[in-house]
VEXLO-950856 format. One record per residue: z, x, y of N, C-alpha, C in turn; residue number from 1; residue in one letter. Coordinates in steps of 0.1 Angstrom, whole numbers. Layout:
N
SITE:npz:npx:npy:capz:capx:capy:cpz:cpx:cpy:resi:resn
SITE:Z:X:Y:Z:X:Y:Z:X:Y:NUM:A
...
This chain:
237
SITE:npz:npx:npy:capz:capx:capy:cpz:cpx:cpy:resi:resn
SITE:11:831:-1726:9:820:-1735:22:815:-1741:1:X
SITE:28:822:-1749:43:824:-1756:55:811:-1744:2:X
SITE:53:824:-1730:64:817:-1721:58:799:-1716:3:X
SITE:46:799:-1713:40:786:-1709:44:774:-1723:4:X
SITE:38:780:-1737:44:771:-1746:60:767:-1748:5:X
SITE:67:776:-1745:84:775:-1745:82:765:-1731:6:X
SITE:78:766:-1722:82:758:-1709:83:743:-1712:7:X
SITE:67:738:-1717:61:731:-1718:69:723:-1733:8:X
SITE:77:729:-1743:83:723:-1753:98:719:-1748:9:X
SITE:102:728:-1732:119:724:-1726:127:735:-1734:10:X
SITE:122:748:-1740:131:753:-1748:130:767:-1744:11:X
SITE:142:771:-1746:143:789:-1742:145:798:-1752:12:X
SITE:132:804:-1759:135:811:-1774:137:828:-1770:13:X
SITE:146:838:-1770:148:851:-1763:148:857:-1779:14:X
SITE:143:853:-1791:140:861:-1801:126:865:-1801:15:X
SITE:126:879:-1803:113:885:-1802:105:879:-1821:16:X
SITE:112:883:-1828:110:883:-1840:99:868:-1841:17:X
SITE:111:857:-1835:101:842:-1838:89:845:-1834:18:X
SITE:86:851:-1820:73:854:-1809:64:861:-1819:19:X
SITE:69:868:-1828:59:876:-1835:51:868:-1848:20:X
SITE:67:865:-1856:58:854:-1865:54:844:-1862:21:X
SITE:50:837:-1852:42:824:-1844:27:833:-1842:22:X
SITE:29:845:-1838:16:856:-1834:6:855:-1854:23:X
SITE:17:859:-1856:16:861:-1871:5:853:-1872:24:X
SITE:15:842:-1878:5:828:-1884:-5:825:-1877:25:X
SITE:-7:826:-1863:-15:821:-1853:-35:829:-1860:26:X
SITE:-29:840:-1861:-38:850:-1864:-45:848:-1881:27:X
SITE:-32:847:-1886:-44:843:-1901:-50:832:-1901:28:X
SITE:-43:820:-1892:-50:809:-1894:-64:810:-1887:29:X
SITE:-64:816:-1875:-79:820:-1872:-88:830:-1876:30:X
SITE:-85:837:-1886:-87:846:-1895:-94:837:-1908:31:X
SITE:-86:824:-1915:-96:822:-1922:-107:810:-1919:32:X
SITE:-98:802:-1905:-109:796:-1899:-122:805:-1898:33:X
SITE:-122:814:-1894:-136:825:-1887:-141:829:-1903:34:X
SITE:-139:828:-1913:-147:829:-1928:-153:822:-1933:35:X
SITE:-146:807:-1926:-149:797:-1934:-160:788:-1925:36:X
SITE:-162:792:-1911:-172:790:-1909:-184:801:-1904:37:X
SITE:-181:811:-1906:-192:821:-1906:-198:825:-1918:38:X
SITE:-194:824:-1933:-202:823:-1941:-200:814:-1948:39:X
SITE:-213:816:-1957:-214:805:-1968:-207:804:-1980:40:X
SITE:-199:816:-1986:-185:815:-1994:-173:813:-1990:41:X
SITE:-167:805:-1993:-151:801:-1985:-144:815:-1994:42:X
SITE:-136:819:-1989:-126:828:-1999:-117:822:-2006:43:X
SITE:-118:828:-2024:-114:818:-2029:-102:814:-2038:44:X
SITE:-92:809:-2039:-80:801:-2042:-74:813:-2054:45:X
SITE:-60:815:-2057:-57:822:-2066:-61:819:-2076:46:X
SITE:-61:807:-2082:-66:801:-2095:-79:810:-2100:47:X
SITE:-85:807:-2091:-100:811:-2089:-104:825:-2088:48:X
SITE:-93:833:-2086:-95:848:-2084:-95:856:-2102:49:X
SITE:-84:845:-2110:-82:850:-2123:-92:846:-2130:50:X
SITE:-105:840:-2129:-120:844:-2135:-119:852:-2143:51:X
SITE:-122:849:-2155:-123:858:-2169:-116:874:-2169:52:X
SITE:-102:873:-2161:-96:883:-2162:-86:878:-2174:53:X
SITE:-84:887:-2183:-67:882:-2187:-56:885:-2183:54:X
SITE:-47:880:-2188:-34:882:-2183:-30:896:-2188:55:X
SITE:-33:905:-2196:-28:919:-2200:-33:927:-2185:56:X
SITE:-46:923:-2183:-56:925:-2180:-50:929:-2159:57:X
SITE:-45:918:-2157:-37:917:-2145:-26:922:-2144:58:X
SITE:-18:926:-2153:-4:935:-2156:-8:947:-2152:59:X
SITE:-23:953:-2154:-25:966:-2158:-30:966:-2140:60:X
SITE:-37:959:-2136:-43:959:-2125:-32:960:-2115:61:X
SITE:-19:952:-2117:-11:955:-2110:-2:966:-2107:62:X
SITE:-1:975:-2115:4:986:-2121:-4:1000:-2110:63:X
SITE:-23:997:-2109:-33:1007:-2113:-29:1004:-2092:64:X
SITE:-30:986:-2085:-28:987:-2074:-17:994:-2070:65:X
SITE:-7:992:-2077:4:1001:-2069:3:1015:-2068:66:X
SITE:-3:1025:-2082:-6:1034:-2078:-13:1041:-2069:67:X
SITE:-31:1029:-2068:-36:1033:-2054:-28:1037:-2042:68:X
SITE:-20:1025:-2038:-12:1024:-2023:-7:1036:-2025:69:X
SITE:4:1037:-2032:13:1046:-2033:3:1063:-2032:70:X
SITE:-3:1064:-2038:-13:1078:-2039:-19:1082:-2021:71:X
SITE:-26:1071:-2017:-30:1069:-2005:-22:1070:-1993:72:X
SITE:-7:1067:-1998:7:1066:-1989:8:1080:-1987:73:X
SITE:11:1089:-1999:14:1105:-1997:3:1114:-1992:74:X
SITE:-9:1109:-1999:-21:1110:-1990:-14:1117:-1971:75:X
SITE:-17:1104:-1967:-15:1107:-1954:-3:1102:-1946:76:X
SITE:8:1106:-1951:21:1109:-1952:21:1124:-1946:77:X
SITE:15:1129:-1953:17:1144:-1953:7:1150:-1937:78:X
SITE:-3:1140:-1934:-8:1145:-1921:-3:1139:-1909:79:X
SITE:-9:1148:-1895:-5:1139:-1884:-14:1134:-1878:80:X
SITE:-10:1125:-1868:-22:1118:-1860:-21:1102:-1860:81:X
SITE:-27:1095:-1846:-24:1084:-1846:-29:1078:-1858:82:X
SITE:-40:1079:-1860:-50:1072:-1873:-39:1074:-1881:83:X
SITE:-37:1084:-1888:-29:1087:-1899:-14:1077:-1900:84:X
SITE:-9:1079:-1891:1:1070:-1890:2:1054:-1892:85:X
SITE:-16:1054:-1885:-15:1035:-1884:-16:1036:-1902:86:X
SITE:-26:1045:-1911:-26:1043:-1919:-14:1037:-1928:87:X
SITE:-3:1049:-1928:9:1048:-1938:16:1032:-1929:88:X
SITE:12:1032:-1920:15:1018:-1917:18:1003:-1929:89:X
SITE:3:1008:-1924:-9:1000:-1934:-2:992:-1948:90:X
SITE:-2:1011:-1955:-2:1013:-1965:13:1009:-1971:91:X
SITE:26:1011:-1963:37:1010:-1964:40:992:-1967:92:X
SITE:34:985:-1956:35:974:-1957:31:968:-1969:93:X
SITE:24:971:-1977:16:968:-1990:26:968:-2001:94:X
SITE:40:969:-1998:47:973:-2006:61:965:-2009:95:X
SITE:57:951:-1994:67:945:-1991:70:932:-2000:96:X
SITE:82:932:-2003:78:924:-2019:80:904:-2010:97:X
SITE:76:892:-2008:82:880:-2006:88:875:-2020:98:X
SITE:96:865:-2014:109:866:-2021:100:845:-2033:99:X
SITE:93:844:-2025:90:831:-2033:81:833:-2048:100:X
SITE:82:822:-2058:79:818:-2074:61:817:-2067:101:X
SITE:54:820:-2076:41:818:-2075:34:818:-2087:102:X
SITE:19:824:-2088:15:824:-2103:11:836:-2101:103:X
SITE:18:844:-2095:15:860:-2100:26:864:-2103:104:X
SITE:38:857:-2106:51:859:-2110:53:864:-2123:105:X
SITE:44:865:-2129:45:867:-2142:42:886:-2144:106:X
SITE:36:891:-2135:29:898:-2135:37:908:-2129:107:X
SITE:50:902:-2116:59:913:-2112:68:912:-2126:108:X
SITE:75:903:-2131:82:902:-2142:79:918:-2152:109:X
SITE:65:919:-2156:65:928:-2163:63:942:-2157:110:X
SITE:62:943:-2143:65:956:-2136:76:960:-2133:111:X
SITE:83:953:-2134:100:951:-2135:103:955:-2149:112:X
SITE:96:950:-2158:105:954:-2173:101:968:-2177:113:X
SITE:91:974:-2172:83:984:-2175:84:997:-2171:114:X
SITE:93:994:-2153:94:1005:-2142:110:1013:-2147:115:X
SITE:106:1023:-2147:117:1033:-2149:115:1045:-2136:116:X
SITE:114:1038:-2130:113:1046:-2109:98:1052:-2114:117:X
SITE:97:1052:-2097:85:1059:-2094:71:1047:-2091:118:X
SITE:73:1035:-2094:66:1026:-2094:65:1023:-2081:119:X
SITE:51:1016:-2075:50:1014:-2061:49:998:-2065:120:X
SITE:58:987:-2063:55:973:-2064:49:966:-2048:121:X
SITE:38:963:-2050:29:960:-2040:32:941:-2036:122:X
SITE:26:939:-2027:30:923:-2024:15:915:-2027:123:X
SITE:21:903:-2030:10:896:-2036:-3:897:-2026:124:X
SITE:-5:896:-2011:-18:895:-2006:-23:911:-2005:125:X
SITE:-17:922:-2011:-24:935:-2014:-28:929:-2028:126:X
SITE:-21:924:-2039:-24:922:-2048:-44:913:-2048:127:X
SITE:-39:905:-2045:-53:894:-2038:-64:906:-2040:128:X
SITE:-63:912:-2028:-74:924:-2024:-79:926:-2037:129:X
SITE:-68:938:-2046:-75:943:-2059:-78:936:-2066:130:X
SITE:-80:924:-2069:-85:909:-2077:-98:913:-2075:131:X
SITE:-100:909:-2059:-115:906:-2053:-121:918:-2055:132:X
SITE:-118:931:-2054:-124:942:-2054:-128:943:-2068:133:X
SITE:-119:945:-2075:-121:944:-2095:-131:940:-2096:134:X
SITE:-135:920:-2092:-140:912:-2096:-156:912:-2090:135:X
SITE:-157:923:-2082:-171:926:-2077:-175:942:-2078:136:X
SITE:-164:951:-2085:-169:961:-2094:-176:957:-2103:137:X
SITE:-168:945:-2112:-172:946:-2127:-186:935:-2125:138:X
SITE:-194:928:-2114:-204:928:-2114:-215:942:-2109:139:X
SITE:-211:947:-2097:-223:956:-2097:-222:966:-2108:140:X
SITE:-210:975:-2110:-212:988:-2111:-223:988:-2127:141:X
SITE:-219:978:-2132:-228:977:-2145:-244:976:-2141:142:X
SITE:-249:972:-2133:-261:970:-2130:-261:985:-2123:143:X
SITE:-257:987:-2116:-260:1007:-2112:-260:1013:-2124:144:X
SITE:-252:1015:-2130:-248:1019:-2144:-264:1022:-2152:145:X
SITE:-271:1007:-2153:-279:1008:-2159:-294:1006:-2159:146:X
SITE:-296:1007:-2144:-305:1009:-2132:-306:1025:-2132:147:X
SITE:-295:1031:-2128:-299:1047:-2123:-290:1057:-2133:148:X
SITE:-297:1069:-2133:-293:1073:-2144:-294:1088:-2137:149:X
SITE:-286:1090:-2125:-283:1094:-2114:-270:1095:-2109:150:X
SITE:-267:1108:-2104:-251:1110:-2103:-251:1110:-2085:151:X
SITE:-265:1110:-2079:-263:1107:-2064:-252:1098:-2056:152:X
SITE:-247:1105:-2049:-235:1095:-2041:-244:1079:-2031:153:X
SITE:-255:1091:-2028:-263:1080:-2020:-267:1062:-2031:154:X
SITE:-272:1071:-2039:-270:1055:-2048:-257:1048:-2051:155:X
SITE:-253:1055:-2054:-238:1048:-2057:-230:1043:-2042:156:X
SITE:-233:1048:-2033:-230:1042:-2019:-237:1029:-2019:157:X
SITE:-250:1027:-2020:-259:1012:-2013:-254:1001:-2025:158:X
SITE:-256:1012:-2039:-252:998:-2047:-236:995:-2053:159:X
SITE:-231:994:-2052:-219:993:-2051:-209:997:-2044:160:X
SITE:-203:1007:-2033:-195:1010:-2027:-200:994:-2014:161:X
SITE:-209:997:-2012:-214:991:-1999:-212:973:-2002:162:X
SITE:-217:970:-2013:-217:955:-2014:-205:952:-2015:163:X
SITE:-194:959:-2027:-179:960:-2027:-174:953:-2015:164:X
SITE:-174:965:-2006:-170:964:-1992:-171:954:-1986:165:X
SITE:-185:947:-1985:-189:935:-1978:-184:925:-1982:166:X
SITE:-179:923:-1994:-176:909:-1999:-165:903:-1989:167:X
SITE:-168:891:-1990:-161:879:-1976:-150:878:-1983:168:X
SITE:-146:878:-1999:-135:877:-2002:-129:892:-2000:169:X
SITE:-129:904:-2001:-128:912:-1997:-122:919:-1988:170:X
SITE:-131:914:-1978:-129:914:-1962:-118:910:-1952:171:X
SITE:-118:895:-1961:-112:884:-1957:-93:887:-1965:172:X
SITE:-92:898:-1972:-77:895:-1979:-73:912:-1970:173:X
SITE:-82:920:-1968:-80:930:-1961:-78:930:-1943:174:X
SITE:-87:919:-1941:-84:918:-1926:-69:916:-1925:175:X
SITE:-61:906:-1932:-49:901:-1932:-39:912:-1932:176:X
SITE:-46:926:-1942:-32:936:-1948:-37:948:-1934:177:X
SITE:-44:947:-1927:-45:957:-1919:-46:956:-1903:178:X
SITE:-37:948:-1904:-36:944:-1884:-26:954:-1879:179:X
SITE:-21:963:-1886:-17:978:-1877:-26:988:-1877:180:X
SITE:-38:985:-1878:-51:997:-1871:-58:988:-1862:181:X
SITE:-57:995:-1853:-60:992:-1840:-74:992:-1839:182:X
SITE:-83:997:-1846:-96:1002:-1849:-109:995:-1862:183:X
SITE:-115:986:-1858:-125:982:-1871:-126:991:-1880:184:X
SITE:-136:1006:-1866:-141:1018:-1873:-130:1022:-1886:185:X
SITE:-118:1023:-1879:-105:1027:-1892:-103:1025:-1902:186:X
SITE:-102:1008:-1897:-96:1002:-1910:-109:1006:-1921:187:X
SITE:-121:1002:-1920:-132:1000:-1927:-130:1018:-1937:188:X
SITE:-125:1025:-1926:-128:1039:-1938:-117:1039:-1945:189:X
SITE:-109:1032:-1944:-91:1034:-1949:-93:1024:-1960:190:X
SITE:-102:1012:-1961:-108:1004:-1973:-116:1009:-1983:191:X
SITE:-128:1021:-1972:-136:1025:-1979:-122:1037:-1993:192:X
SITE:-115:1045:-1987:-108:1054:-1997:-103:1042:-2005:193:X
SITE:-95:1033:-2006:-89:1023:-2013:-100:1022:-2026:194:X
SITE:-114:1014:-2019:-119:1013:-2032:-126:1026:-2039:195:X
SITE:-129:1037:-2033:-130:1047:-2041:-118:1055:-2053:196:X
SITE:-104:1057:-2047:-99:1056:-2060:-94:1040:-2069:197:X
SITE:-101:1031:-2064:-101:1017:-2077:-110:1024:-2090:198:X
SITE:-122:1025:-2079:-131:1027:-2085:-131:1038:-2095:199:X
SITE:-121:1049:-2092:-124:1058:-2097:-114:1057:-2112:200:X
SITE:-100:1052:-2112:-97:1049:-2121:-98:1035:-2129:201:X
SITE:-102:1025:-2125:-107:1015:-2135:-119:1016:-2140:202:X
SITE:-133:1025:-2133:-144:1026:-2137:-143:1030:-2150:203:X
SITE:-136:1041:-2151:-135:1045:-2166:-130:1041:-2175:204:X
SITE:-122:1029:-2171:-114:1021:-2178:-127:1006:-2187:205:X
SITE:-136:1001:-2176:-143:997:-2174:-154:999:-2188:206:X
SITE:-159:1014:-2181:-172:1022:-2190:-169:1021:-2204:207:X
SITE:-153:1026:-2206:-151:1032:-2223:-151:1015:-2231:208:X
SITE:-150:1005:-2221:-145:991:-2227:-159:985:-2232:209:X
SITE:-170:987:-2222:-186:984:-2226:-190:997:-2234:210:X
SITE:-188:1005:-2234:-189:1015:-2248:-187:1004:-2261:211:X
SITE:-171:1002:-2264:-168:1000:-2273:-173:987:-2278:212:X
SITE:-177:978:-2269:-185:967:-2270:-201:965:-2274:213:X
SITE:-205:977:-2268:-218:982:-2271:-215:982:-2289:214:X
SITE:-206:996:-2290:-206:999:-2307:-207:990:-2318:215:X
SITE:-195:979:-2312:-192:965:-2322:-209:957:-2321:216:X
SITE:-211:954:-2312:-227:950:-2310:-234:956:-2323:217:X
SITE:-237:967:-2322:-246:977:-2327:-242:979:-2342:218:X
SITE:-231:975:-2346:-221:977:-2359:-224:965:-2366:219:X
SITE:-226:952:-2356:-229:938:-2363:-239:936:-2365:220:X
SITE:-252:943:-2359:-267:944:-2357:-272:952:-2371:221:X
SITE:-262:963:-2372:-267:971:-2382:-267:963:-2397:222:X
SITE:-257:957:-2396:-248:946:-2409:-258:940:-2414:223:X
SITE:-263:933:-2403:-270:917:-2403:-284:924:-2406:224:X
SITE:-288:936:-2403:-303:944:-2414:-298:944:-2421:225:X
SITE:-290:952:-2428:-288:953:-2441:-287:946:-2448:226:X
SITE:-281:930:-2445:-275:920:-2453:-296:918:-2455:227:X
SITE:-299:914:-2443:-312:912:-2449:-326:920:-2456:228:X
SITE:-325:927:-2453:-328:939:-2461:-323:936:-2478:229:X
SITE:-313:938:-2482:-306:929:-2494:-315:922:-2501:230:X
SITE:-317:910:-2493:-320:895:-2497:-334:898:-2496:231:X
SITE:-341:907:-2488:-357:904:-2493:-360:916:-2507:232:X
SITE:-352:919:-2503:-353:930:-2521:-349:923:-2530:233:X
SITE:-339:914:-2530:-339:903:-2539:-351:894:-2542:234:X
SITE:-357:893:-2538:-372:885:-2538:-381:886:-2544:235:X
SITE:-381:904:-2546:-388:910:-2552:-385:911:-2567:236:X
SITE:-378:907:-2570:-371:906:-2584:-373:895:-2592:237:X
């Protein structure tokens, strides 16, 4: 296809590298063509990913992604095997910084002021991913949370690991970071670990935040008896 298009344009290109990024683009573009018409959510725009996140909020997210990759990189660093390899692939790539201004600029700025080594700086479409993933923990896991009262893995697989996984936005920013596994089956379990330790350290980050929310709740509820409480004893007077 490559040599027929060079024929067909009168031009002789002998750089492998161009052949690759033409493969490149070729592939995402039909990547989000095939989202956008096989379901009914388009995947959706950066703007639109920062949904009631804040900005502290994204600093820290970016920080928590880099340590995923990075954790997952030594992970299977240390094993052999083709899988394992495509993984650190994978995983390595997640790391590659592009050099253009955007609106997550703000967000390497402060991984930059913050990093004294050891930091894993990830590139914005790994970034993307942990957006989407975040933003469909912090819908289910609260409804499991307060549905089952149950430490079963099996629950926690159907209702949240599972839907997590499925999301089109999801799907759709991971298909893009994992075209060095050769394998659906792979990639999907090399996602599946990804969102298990998200999960595992923002959950708790998550939990202790609706704790603390709960309390103030319950601290303004208590107030507002007492205030009234007050006032009908005043009545009686």
């Amino acid at each position: 296809m490559w040599k027929e298009m060079a024929q067909k344009m009168g031009v002789k290109i002998d750089d492998p590298l161009l052949e690759q990024s033409v493969y490149q683009e070729m592939f995402e573009i039909c990547v989000r063509d095939y989202f956008s018409t096989t379901s009914t959510s388009v995947p959706t725009t950066t703007t639109d990913s920062f949904t009631n996140i804040s900005a502290d909020e994204l600093n820290v997210m970016r920080y928590v992604s880099g340590y995923v990759a990075r954790s997952l990189l030594r992970r299977y660093e240390a094993r052999t095997g083709d899988v394992y390899s495509q993984y650190v692939t994978c995983l390595g790539e997640m790391a590659v910084e592009g050099e253009g201004e955007d609106l997550l600029t703000y967000t390497k700025k402060w991984i930059e002021q913050i990093n004294r080594g050891g930091l894993f700086p990830i590139n914005d479409e790994t970034f993307h991913l942990f957006i989407e993933i975040e933003k469909s923990v912090r819908e289910y896991l609260p409804k499991y949370l307060c549905k089952y009262s149950t430490n079963d893995r099996t629950f926690f697989t159907k209702n949240v690991h599972d839907k997590v996984i499925e999301q089109d936005d999801v799907q759709f920013h991971w298909t893009l970071l994992s075209q060095d596994i050769d394998s659906p089956e792979r990639s999907q379990i090399l996602l599946g670990e990804v969102f298990k330790l998200w999960v595992t350290i923002r959950g708790f980050s998550m939990v202790a935040s609706w704790v603390e929310m709960y309390k103030i709740t319950e601290k303004t509820n208590t107030q507002k008896s007492t205030g009234l409480r007050k006032s009908l004893s005043g009545l009686n007077h």
